[in-house]
N, C-alpha and C positions, 0 to 999 in steps of 0.2 A: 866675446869676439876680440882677438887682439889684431890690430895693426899698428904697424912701425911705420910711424913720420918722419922723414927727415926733412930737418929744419935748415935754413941759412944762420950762420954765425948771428945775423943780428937779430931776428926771429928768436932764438935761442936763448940769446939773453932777454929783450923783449918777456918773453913766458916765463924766465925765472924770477926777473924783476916785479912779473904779475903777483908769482908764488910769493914771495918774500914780503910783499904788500901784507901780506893775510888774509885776501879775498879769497886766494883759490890754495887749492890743499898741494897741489901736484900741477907739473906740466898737463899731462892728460886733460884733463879740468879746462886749462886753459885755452886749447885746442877742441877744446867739445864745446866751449861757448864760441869760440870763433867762427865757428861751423852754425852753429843754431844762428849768428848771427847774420850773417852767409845767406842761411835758409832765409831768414826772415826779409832779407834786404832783398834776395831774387822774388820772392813771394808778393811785397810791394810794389817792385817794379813792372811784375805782370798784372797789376793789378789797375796800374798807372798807364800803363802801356791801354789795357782793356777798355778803361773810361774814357781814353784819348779817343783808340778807336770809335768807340758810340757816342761822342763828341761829334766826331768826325763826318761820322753816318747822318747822325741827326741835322748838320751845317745844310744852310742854301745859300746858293750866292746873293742871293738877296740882304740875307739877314749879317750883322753884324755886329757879337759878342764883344761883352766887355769883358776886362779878365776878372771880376766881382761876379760875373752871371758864369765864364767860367768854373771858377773856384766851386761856387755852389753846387751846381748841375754834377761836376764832379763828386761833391762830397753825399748828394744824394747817393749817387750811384755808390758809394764806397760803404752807404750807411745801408743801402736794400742787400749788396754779396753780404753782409758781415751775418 
C-alpha cells in the first residue's frame, strides 16, 4: 500500500536526522513508528480514561481516597484488561 505524507520542513529534517542516526533505514520507517507510537499513546489513554471512569463509578460521597489507594485500584484494573 503506498501513501504520500507530506511533511513540514522541520518534520522533514527531524526523520532524516532519525535516518542518519542508524536506527531507521528510511523516512518511511520513521513515520511508521510514529504512528505505532500514536496508536499506542491513544490506546493508553483509553485505557486511563476507562479506569478513571470505574473509579468514578465505584466513589461515594462518603469515602475518601488517597492517591496511593488510587494508583493501586487503578493498576488492578489495568492488570485484569491486559
Amino acid at each position: 500500500m503506498a501513501t504520500n505524507v507530506h511533511l513540514t520542513a522541520e518534520l522533514e529534517r527531524f526523520a532524516r536526522r532519525c535516518v542518519k542516526s542508524g536506527r531507521y533505514n528510511n523516512v518511511s520507517e520513521v513515520v511508521r513508528a510514529a504512528l505505532r507510537l500514536l496508536e499506542e499513546t491513544r490506546s493508553a489513554a483509553k485505557l486511563l480514561r476507562e479506569c478513571w471512569m470505574k473509579l468514578r463509578l465505584k466513589r461515594t460521597a462518603t469515602v475518601v481516597y488517597t492517591i496511593d489507594e488510587v494508583a493501586r485500584e487503578m493498576d488492578a484494573i489495568i492488570a485484569k484488561s491486559r
